[in-house]
C-alpha positions in Angstrom: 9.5 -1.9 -4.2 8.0 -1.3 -0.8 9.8 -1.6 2.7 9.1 -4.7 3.6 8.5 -6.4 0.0 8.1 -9.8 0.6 8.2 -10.1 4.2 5.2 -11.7 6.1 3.9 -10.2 9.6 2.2 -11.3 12.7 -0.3 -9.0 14.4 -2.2 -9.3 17.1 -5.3 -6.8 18.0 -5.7 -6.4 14.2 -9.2 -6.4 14.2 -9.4 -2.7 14.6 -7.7 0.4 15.7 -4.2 0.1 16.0 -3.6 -3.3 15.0 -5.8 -3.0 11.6 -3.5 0.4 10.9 -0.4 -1.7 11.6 -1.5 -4.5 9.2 -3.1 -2.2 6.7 0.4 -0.1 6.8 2.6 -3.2 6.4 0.5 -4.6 3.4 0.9 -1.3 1.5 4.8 -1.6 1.7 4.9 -5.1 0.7 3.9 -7.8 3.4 1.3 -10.3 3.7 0.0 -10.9 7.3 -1.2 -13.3 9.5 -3.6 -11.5 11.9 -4.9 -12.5 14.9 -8.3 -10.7 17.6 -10.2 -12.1 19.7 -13.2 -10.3 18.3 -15.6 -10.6 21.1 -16.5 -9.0 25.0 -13.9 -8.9 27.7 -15.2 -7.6 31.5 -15.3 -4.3 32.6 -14.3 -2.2 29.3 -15.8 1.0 29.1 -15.7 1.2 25.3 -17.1 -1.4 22.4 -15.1 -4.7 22.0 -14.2 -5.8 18.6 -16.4 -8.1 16.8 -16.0 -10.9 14.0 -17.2 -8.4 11.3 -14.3 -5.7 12.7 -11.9 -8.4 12.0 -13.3 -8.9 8.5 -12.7 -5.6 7.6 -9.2 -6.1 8.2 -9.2 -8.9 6.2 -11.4 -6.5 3.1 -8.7 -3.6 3.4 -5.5 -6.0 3.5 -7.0 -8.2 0.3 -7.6 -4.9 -1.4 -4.0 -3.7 -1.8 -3.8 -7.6 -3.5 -1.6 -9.0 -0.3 -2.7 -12.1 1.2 -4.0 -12.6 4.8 -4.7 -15.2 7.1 -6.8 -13.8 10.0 -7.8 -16.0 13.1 -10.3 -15.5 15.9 -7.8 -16.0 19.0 -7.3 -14.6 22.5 -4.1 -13.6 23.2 -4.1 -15.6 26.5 -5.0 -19.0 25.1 -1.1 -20.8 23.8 -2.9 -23.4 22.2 -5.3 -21.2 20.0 -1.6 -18.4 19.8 0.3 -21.1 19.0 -2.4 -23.2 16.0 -2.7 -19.3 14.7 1.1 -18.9 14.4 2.0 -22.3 12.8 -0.7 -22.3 10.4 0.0 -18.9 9.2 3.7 -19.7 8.9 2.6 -23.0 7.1 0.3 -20.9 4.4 2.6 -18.3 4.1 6.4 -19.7 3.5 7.6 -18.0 6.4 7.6 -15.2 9.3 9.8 -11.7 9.7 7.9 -9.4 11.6 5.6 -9.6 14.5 3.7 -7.0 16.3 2.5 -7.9 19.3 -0.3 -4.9 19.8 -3.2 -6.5 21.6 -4.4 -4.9 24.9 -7.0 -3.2 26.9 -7.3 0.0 29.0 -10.2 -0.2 31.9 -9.9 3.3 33.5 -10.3 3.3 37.4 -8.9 5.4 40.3 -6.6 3.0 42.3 -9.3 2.3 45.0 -12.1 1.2 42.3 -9.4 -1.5 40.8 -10.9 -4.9 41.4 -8.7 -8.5 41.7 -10.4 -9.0 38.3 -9.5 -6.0 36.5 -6.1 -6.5 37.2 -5.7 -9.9 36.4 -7.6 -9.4 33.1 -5.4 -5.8 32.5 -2.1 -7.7 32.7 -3.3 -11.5 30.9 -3.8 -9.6 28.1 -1.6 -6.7 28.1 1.5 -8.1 29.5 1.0 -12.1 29.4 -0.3 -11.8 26.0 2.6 -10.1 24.5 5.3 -12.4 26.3 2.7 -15.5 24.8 3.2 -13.6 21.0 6.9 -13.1 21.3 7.8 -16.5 23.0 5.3 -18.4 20.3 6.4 -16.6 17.1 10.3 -16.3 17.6 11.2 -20.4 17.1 9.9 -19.1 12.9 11.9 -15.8 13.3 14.9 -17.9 14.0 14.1 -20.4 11.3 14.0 -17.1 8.9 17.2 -16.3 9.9 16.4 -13.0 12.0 13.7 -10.1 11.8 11.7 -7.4 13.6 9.6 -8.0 16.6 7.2 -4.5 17.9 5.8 -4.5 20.9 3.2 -1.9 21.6 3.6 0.2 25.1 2.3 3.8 25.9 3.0 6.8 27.3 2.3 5.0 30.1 4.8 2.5 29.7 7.1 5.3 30.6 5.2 7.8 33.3 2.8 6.9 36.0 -0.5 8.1 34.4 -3.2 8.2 36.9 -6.0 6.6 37.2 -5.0 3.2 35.3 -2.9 1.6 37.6 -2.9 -1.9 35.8 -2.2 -0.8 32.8 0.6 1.4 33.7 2.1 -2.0 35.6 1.1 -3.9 32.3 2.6 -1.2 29.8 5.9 -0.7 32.2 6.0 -4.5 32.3 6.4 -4.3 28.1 9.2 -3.0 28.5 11.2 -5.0 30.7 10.5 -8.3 28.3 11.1 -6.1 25.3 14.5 -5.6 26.8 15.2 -9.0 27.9 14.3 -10.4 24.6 16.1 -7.9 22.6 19.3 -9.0 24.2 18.4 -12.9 24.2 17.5 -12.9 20.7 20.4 -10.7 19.2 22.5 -13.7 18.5 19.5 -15.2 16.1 19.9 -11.6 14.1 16.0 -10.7 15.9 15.6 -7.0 17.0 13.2 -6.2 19.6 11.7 -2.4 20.2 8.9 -1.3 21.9 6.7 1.5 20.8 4.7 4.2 23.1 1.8 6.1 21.8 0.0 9.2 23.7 -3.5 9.0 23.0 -4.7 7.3 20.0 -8.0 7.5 18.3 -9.8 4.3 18.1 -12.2 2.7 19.4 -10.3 2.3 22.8 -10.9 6.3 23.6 -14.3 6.1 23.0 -17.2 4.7 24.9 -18.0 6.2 28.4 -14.2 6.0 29.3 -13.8 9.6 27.9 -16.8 11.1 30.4 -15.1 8.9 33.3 -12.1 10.6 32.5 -13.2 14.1 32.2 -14.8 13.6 35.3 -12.0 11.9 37.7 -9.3 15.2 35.9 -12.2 17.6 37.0 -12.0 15.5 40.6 -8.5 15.8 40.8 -7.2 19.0 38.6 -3.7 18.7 40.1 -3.3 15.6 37.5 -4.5 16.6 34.3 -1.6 18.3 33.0 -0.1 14.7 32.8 -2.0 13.7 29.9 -0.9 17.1 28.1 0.9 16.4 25.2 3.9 19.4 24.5 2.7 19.5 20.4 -0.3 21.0 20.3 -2.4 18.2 19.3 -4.8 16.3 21.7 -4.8 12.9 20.3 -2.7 10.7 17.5 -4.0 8.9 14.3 -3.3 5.2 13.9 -1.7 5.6 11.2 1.2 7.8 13.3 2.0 4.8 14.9 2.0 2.5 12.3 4.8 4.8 10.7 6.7 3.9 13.4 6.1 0.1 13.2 6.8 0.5 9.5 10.2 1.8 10.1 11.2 -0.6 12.9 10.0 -3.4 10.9 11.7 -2.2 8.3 15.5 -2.5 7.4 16.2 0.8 7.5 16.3 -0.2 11.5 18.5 -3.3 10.9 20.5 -2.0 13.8 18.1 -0.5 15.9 16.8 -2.6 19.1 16.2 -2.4 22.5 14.4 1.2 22.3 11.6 2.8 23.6 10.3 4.6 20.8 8.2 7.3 21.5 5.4 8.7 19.5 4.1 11.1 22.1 3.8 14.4 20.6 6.2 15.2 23.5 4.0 13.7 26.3 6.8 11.7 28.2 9.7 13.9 27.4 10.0 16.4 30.5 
């Protein structure tokens, strides 16, 4: 039986990277998922945006470990699309237990390149998004009787990485409503934990964010040591951080909220 036999999951971002990982993860142990992306361009990144096809795949690799999926088109920013995505799921599948609220950019600037428009987009998605996830899905948590919610921080949800001001704000920001809600929710028997990855490889660290970034560390040296991570590895899988959503989702942490949980290969912890 696997760790969450039976249990259904909400994830946002599944498209790719992370988020497919997460959904991917969660269908091996058991769970069928509602998966939303919204699969098409958003200003300023620096690195490919997920595409219908992306979002596809998903739904191929989920299908093939015979769980079901319902997978939606959707910005995270739009309640009416969050909300249609949500209920419909909830309605096909019986029910809802875990969601994973991991959708989010990361548009690399120093702090003088960051326009009104970066940082607006940054936080919409990053920060409104997740509180649009976690306020939307929680009514069918409650009507479950309890379950897991997963919000996905970073290192820099914890340390003041240069060079990405907004997201740092955005990421920082995930945990204060991860907080908030874990306390607010506890009656209803819902835990809520955030998680925070170093780097991760997907399609995020790609693109000409990497040069940009080699480039502003080799403009300012004294900084670079702050991506460092203390195990000598450079970057994460996905998969390492779905292990971690696995668990929490899991009820193995039925008494486990409220908690920051690193998987940084050591990067925050100094």
């Amino acid at each position: 039986m696997g760790r969450v036999e039976g249990k259904v999951a909400f994830i946002t971002g599944a498209a790719r990277g992370q988020g497919r990982s997460h959904a991917v993860r969660l269908a091996q142990e058991g769970a069928d998922i509602i998966a939303v992306d919204i699969a098409g361009p958003i200003p300023n990144l620096d690195y490919p945006h997920a595409t219908p096809e992306d979002l596809a795949q998903t739904v191929k690799e989920v299908e093939a470990l015979d769980r079901r999926i319902i997978a939606t088109q959707a910005d995270v920013r739009d309640r009416d699309a969050m909300k249609k995505a949500i209920d419909e799921g909830v309605a096909q599948l019986g029910h809802l237990d875990i969601v994973v609220a991991n959708a989010g950019i990361c548009i690399l600037r120093p702090w003088d390149e960051v326009t009104p428009e970066i940082w607006q987009d940054t936080l919409a998605v990053n920060l409104t998004g997740a509180w649009n996830t976690v306020q939307l899905a929680a009514p069918h948590l409650i009507t479950a009787g309890g379950g897991s919610i997963i919000l996905t921080s970073s290192a820099a949800g914890l340390k003041g990485l240069p060079f990405l001001t907004p997201y740092v704000a955005s990421k920082h920001g995930i945990v204060g409503i991860m907080r908030a809600f874990a306390h607010e929710l506890a009656e209803h028997n819902i835990r809520v934990n955030s998680v925070h990855p170093t780097g991760v490889d997907t399609p995020m660290g790609s693109g000409d964010g990497t040069q940009r970034m080699g480039d502003l560390i080799g403009a300012h040296p004294r900084l670079g040591g702050m991506f460092t991570n203390s195990l000598p590895i450079d970057i994460t899988e996905p998969v390492d951080i779905s292990n971690a959503v696995l668990f929490l989702a899991s009820d193995e942490a039925r008494y486990v909220t409220a908690l920051t949980m690193t998987v940084d290969a050591g990067n925050t912890q100094y």
